[in-house]
N, C-alpha and C positions, 0 to 999 in steps of 0.2 A: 826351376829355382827363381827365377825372374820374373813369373807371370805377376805377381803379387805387385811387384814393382812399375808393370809396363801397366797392367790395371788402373795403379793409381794416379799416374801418369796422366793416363788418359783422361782420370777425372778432374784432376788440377788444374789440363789444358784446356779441356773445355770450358772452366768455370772461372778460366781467368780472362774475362772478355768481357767484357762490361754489356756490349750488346746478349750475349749469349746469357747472362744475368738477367737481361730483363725477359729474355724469351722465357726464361723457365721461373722469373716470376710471373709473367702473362697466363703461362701454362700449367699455373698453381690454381687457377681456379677455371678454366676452361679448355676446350677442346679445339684445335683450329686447323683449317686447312695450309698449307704452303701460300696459297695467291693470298686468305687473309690474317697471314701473315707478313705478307711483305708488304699488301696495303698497309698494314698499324705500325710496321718499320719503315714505312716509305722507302721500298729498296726493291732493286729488280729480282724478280723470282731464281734465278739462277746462282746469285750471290746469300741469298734466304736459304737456297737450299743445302748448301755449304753448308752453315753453321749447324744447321737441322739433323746434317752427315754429323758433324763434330760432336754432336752433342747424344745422336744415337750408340755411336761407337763407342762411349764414353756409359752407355746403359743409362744416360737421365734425361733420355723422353723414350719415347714408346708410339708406334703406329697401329691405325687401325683402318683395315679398309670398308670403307663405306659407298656402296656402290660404284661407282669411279673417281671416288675420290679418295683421297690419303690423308687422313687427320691426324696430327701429331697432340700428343698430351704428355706430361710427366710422368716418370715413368716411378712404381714404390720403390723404397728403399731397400737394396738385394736382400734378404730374409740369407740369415747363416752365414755371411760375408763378413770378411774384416770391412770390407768399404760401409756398410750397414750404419756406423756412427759418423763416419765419416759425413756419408751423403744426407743423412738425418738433419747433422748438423748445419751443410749447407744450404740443407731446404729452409729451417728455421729461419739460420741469416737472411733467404731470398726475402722467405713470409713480413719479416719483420719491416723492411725496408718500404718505404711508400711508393704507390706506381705514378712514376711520372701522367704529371696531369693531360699534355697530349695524347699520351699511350690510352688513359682513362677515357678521354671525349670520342677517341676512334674506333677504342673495343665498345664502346654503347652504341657506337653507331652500327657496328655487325651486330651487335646482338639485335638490335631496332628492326636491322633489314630483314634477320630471320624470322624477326615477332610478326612485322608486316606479312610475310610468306604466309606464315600460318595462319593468321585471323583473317585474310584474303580468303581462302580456302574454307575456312569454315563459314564464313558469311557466304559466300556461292555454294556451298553444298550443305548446309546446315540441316536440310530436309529433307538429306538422303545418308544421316549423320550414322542412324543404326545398320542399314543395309554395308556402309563402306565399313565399318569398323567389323562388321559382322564377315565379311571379306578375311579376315587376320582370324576372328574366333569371336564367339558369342557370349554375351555380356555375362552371362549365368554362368559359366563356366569358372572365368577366375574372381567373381564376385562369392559366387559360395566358399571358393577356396578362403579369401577375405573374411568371411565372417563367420569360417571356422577358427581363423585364427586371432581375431577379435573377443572371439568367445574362450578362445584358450587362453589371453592375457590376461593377468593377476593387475588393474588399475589400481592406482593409490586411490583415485577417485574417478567420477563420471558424472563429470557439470558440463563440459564446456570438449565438440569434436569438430575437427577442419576437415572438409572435403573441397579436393583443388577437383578443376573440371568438372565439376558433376555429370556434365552431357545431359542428356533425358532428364538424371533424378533418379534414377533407378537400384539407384542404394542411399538414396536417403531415407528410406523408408529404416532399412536395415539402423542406421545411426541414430537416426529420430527415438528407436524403441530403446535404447541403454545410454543414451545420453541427455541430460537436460536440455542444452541447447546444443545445436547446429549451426555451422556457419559455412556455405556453400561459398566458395570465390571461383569467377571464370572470367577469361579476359574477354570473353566473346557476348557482347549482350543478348545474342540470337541464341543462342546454346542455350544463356542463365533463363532465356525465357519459358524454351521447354522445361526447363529443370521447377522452374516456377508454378509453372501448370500442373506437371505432374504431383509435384506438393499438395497444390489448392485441390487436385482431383483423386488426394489418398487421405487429407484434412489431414496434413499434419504440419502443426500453429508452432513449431519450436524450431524453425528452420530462417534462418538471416540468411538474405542473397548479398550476394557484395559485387560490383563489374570491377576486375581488375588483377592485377597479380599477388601472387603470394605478399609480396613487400606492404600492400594495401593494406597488412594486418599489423604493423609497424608497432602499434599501440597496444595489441596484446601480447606484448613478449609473455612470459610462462605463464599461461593463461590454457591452452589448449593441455587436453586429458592425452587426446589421442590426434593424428593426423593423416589421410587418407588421399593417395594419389593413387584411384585406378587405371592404367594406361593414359598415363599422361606425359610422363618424363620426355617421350620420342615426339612431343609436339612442342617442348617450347626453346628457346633459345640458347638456353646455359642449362640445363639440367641439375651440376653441383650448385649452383643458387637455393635451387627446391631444398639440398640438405641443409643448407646455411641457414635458411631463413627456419625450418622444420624446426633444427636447436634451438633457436632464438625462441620460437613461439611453445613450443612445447615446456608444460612443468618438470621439473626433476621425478623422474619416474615414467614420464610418458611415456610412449609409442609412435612410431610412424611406422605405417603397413603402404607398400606397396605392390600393385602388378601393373609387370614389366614385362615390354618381349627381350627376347634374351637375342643378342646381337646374333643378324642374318645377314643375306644376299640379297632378297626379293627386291631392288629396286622399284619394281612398279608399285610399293604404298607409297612412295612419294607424289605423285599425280593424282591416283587414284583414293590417296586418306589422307594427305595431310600430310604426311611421318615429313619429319624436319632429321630424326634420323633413323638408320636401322637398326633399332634396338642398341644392347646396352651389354655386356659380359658382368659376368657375375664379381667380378673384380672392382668391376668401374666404379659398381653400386658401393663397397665395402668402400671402396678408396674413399671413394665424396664423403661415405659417411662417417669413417675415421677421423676424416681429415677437420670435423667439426665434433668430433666427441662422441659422436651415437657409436650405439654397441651392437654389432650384429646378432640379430637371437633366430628366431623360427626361420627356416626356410623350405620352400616347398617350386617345386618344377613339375608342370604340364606339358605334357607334349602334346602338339595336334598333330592331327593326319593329314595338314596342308602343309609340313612343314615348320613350320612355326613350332619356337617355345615360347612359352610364359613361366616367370619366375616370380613367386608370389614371397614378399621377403618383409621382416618384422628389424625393426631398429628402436634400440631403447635409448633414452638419455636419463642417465643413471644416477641415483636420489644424491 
């Protein structure tokens, strides 16, 4: 008769903490460990961890383990719960409130030091870029799946496609042939340079290189038809970024097609490919992408015989 009450309880205590407010505003657009958490709170990890209890027991954050580490993120709103508007409601209030400008200059700087990781890595291995990646699964595999699902999207139109990472190039050929223009972005100028070559070496004149991150497209907000991240999300530093900035550049109607490994164990792609993390659940994807408007549509799962999955997954931003 009282769980109802000792539930709600729990959620009023948690959320009535000022600090425990900004953690799960911080946690409204990011994924973070306990230590970089405590560095953005300037506070001992043991006292961080506390609030992290309060706030789990409470269902409004959520763990995930990633190789030896434990990343906390927010957790959805219970689906079929009375708390459901409840908690709806307090995310709103968090969303709406500004992040302190400290908290902003410290989470840039994680994100900075995870960016540095990854572009370190691929400028020392950029030339063994197919071999590692081909380690996890071969590019043909969830590329075909993409551009069957490409091919099953109903576009309002076909002027203008984003491809984040391109790597080699190896499906710009694929985008070159149904879209007017092309616009490749990579943060890595050694990557965008194969990607270049292989262009000049398939002659195809309708492809714009860009060096730099998605935000780099800043000035084409609804511009982009379609948007295209093959295995990329696990290399860069904020992942729910890719969906934010996606809405923003995508037209009403658009698409964003993704593949994705779908969250593992394998620790050793982080040395050996780059992975900044292990993959991703099918959740995560939805969450980011809700949480800026896109609509989940087609979705498709690969399994390989190493292990590994790949989740090939279609998001609309709707007319």
């Amino acid at each position: 008769m009282t769980e109802g009450y000792e539930q709600l309880a729990a959620v009023t205590k948690a959320s009535g903490d000022l600090l425990r407010l900004q953690i799960l505003r911080v946690l409204s657009t990011e994924s973070l460990g306990v230590l970089e958490l405590s560095s953005l709170f300037d506070m001992r990890q043991p006292a961080m961890s506390h609030h992290l209890k309060v706030l789990l027991q409470a269902g409004l954050v959520s763990t995930r383990k990633d190789g030896n580490s434990i990343f906390y993120r927010r957790a959805l709103p219970p689906s079929d719960s009375f708390l459901e508007p409840v908690v709806r409601a307090l995310y709103q209030a968090v969303e709406e409130l500004p992040m302190p400008e400290l908290l902003t200059k410290r989470l840039q700087l994680i994100r900075q030091q995870r960016s540095e990781l990854s572009q370190a890595f691929f400028t020392r291995n950029s030339d063994e870029f197919r071999k590692q990646q081909e380690l996890i699964a071969e590019h043909q595999l969830y590329a075909d799946s993409v551009s069957d699902l490409i091919a099953a999207t109903t576009f309002t139109d076909s002027k203008m496609a984003l491809e984040l990472g391109p790597g080699e190039g190896a499906f710009l050929k694929t985008l070159s042939g149904i879209f007017d223009d092309v616009y490749a972005v990579d943060s890595s100028e050694k990557m965008l340079d194969y990607s270049r070559q292989s262009a000049s070496n398939q002659k195809l004149d309708n492809i714009h290189f860009i060096h730099g991150e998605i935000q780099s497209l800043s000035d084409y907000e609804k511009r982009f038809d379609c948007i295209v991240a093959n295995m990329v999300l696990h290399h860069v530093p904020s992942p729910g970024d890719i969906f934010f900035w996606s809405a923003k550049l995508l037209k009403p109607g658009g698409s964003m097609m993704i593949s994705e490994l779908s969250h593992h164990d394998q620790d050793w792609v982080r040395e050996s490919c780059g992975d900044l993390w292990l993959g991703f659940s099918a959740e995560e994807l939805s969450q980011w992408a809700e949480k800026v408007g896109l609509l989940s549509s087609e979705s498709q799962y690969l399994g390989l015989r190493n292990g590994f999955q790949i989740q090939v997954r279609c998001f609309q931003l709707p007319e």
